[in-house]
Every structure is written in C-alpha cells, then in structure tokens.
C-alpha positions, 0 to 999 in steps of 0.5 A: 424518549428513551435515555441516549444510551438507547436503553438507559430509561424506560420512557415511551417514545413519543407518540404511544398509547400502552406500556406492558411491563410484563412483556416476557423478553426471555422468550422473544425474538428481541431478547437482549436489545438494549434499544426500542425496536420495530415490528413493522409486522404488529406496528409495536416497539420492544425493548429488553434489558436486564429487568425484563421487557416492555412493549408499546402498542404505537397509534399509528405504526412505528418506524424503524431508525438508523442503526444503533438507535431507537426505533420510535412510534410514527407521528399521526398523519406521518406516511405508513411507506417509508421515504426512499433515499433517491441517488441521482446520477446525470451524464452530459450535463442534461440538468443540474442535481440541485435543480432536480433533487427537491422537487422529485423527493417533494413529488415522491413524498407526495405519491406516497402519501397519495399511496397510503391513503389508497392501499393497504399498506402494511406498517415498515412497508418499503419502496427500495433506495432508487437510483435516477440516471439521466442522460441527454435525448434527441428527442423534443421530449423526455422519456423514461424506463423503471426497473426494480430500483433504478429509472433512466430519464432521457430529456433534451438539453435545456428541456423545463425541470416542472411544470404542468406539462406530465413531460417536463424532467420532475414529473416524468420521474415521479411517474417512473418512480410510481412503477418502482413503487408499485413493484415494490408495495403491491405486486410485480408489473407482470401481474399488470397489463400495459394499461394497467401498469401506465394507468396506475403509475399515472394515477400515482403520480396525480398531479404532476400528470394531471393536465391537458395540453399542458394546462392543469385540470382538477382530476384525471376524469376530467383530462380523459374526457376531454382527450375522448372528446378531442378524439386523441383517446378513446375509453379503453382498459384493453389494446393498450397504446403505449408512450402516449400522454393522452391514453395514460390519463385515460388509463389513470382516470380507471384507477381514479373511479376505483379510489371510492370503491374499497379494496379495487385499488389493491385488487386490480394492481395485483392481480386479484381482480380483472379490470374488467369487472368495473370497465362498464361502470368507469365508461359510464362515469366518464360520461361514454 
C-alpha cells in the first residue's frame, strides 16, 4: 500500500495488475496529487508528485476512499456500486434502529450485488445517501413510498421486522430502497410504467419478495405462476394493478426471464426498449 502519508511510497495498492511510470502527470487533470486517486471513468488509480506520475490499470475498478486518503483497486468479487450510508429515522417508536439497521444494509448490499451482476454498471457508480423514515400505520399491513433519496415506511406497531412475508419492515424497505437504486444507476421512473417500475424494484429486491402466502419459493416464475393459477393475478405487463403483492411478483417474474437475455435488463429499465417486445416470449415461459 501507498506510505501513510498518502504519497510518501510508490507501492501499488493492492490488488492491481500494471504500473507506468511514464504517465505524464504535468499534462493531466490530477497534477499535483499527492494521494492514489480514482477514475471511476477508466477504473484506473493516479498518483503525482514531484517525480512525475504513475497509473495503475485496477482489475476490477477502483474505489474511491474517504477524503485525504488513498483511493485503492477494488477486491475481485467486491460489488461495482457503491454501499450507500442508510440514516434511519423513526417517529412513534414504530420499531427500534438496532432492530432494523443490520438487516436492511444486509438486504441492501445484497440487491446490489444482485444489480451488478445484471447491469452494466459502470466502475464508482453511486446510489446516493438514503434517508428511512418510519412512522406508525393504521393499517395491518406496511406500506411504502421512494423518492430520490429518502423511503418513508409506515407499519403498525409491534408489526415482524423480517421474514418471508415481502410485507414485513426489512423487506418493504429494500423493495423502496430498489426504486431509489434504480432512479440512481439506471434511469428516472418516468422512463418506466407502473408495471415497469414495481416489477423492477420487485426483481431487485429477490428474495425479500419472493414468496407466496408468506411462504418462500425458489424464483419469481414460480410465485407468478401460482398467484395466475389461484386467479390472484393474471400475466400482464399493461393495466398496471397498483399496491398488490400478488401482481408485483408477476411483474418481478418479467425482469426475471430478462436476466438471461443480455442487455434486456438495462433497455427495458431505461427506456431503450419497449416491454413489449419480449411479452409473448415471458407468457410462454410462465407456461400462459
């Protein structure tokens, strides 16, 4: 690693795989740095000082560290996006931090990774600081409304924190928390229809939504066929039904037969292609 002084030793940050000394540092943006910095751009980490300049071309991207240090190269397997920090704020006494903090950053970290592995996700790509606010419901149920970096969660008191239920407090956010995501790294939810929008954060939010009368299922084909065969739901990316846990996992199944088709994810989510053209095909491998 580089010396603690930030640009004291010229060692490459672990893991990289190229070193140039003749990087020209005069001509560059990043002249007179005295720290590893990222391009999330090119993935690469600069450094200058009075000797000239060096680059290093990461594996797998590089990260940027907090300020006045060393950016460093990404771990192979290490998430492309970015963990937001998560403030959590709770009016009534609806639930308790300690309660929900672990488990929606584990739910968080695990929708990106699901993310990354599915997008193009360009290296330093950022889902911004996300504010939860909770507060008490009247309902029996939680709901939830994302904007651009916040997610108000309303449940009722002494309501189950996780589960398999896609309506218990954890799961509900990662599902919000997916639209703020999507807004972030792919495309505003104008660019999306309502079946669009709640089928992608669905999809995002994989196994915290993936169940049938709150009992887990193995993938979101099979939670849509049997909400289609109970007659809760029919197969359907147009007429978008609103607030109902049956259609959504119909519409998370759509994204889910995209997974295999490259580039359909990203297209579909921003806009680039029409639903339409891969409905047919998703009705007939839901079995419709």
């Amino acid at each position: 690693m580089p010396g603690a002084d930030g640009g004291g030793g010229d060692a490459c940050p672990e893991p990289c795989i190229l070193r140039d000394p003749d990087w020209d540092c005069g001509s560059s943006e990043y002249q007179g740095e005295q720290y590893w910095t990222c391009d999330p751009t090119t993935g690469e980490l600069h450094r200058c000082d009075d000797d000239g300049g060096i680059v290093i071309r990461c594996a797998d991207g590089c990260r940027v560290g907090p300020l006045g240090t060393d950016d460093v190269c990404r771990m192979p397997g290490e998430p492309m996006v970015e963990m937001p920090a998560i403030d959590f704020v709770i009016s009534g006494g609806v639930v308790a931090e300690a309660e929900v903090r672990g488990p929606v950053e584990e739910g968080v970290a695990y929708m990106l990774d699901r993310l990354a592995a599915h997008l193009e996700v360009a290296p330093g790509s950022a889902v911004p600081d996300i504010t939860v606010n909770y507060a008490p419901s009247g309902d029996s149920y939680c709901s939830g409304l994302a904007r651009a970096d916040s997610t108000d969660i309303e449940c009722p008191y002494g309501h189950p924190v996780t589960g398999d239920n896609q309506n218990f407090i954890v799961n509900i956010t990662v599902h919000e928390i997916g639209h703020i995501a999507a807004q972030a790294l792919i495309a505003p939810p104008s660019q999306r229809d309502n079946c669009e929008n709640e089928g992608l954060a669905s999809w995002l939010a994989g196994r915290y939504w993936m169940n049938v009368a709150s009992s887990p299922v193995p993938s979101f084909r099979e939670a849509a066929r049997r909400e289609i065969a109970a007659g809760r739901a029919t197969a359907t990316m147009s007429n978008c039904v609103l607030a109902s846990d049956h259609y959504y996992k119909v519409y998370a199944s759509f994204f889910e037969y995209l997974e295999d088709i490259p580039g359909a994810i990203e297209g579909v989510a921003s806009g680039a292609i029409s639903s339409s053209t891969y409905v047919e095909d998703w009705r007939l491998w839901l079995g419709e």
